[in-house]
N, C-alpha and C positions, 0 to 999 in steps of 0.2 A: 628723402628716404633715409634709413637707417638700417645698419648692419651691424648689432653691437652685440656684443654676448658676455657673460661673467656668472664664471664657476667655482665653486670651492668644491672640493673633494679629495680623494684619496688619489694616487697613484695602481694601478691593476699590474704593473710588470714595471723593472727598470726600463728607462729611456733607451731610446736607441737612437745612436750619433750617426749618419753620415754626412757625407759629403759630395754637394755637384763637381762633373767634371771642371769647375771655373773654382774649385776651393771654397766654395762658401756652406759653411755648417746648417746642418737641417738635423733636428730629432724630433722623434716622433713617441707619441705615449698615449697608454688612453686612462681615461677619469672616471670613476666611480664616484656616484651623485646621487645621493640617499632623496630619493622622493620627501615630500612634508607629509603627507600620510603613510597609513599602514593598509593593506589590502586585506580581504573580509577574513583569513587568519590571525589577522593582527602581526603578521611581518611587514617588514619596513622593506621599498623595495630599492630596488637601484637602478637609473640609467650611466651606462657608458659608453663615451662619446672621445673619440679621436681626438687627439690634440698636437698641433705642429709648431715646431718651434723655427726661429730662423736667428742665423748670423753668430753671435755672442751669446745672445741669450739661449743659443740649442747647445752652446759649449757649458756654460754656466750649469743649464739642466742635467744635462747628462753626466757632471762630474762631480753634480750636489746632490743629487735629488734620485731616490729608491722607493722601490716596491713598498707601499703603506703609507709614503709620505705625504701629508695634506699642504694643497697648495691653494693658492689662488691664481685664476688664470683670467686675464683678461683679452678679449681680439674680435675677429669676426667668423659668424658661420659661410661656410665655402662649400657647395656641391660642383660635384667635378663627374666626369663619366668616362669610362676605357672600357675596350674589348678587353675579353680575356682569352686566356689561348684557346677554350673550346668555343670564340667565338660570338661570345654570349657579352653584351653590352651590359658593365657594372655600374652604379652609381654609389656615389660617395659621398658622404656628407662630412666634413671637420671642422674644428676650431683651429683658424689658423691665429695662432697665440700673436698679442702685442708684448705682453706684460706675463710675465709669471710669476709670483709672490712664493716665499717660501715662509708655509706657515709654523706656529712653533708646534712643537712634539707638546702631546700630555705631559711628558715624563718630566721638567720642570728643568730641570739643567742641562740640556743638551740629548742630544739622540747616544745613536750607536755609535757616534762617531766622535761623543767624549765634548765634540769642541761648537759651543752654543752659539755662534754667529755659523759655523755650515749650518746646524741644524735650526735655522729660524730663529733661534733666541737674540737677547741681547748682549746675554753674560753678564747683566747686572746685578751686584749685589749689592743689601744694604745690612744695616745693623739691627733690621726687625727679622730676620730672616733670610734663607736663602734664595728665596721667590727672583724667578728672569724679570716677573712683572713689576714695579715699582708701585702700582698701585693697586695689587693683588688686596683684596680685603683675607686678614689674618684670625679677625677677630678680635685684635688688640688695640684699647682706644689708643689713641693720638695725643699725643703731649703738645699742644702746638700754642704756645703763647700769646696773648692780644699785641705785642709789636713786632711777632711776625706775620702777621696779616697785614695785606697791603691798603684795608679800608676800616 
């Protein structure tokens, strides 16, 4: 059998941190996940789907990662079921996250936060450009000489 799930999407609200009475970190957040079509208005629609984080990586989330930010999430789907106080039995469905990637921002050199490794980047620069990516195509050919090719 298999339990596997992986999502890219947005962030819907900052994380939220806490903690079991035994200290160990849990955050929780939910993801917005732009369908691959468009429904018969031609808008794009979205599911969001709960996401749980555990131990390190719910401390990592919740001190990196904001409202809009695109992640990748990797773990397993978990239904779960509780009373609630009027009595009435809920069911739940979430990702309880393994992995959570922190993807880069459009904005090319770091987020709101100025500094490109929080915000997903690398921070690299080179001499073609300011581009995080190293192999962003620019548009500008390649000066690359036959003895630096390896064949």
């Amino acid at each position: 059998m298999l339990n596997r799930v992986i999502l890219i999407g947005r962030l819907t609200w900052d994380p939220e941190l806490r903690y079991t009475p035994n200290g160990v970190a849990v955050a929780s957040f939910r993801l917005a996940v732009d369908r691959p079509f468009t429904n018969q208005q031609g808008e794009r629609e979205a599911d969001f789907i709960d996401i749980v984080v555990w131990r390190q990586q719910a401390e990592n989330v919740a001190n990196y990662l904001k409202k809009g930010r695109m992640v990748a999430v990797e773990g397993r789907l978990q239904v779960r079921s509780y009373e609630n106080q009027e009595g009435r039995k809920v069911r739940v469905s979430e990702v309880v996250a393994d992995n959570v990637r922190f993807l880069p921002t459009s904005g090319g050199s770091g987020g709101p936060s100025g500094n490109p490794a929080q915000e997903g980047g690398s921070g690299f620069q080179n001499d073609r450009g300011s581009s995080n990516d190293p192999f962003a195509d620019d548009g500008k050919p390649i000066d690359i000489s036959d003895d630096d090719l390896p064949f």
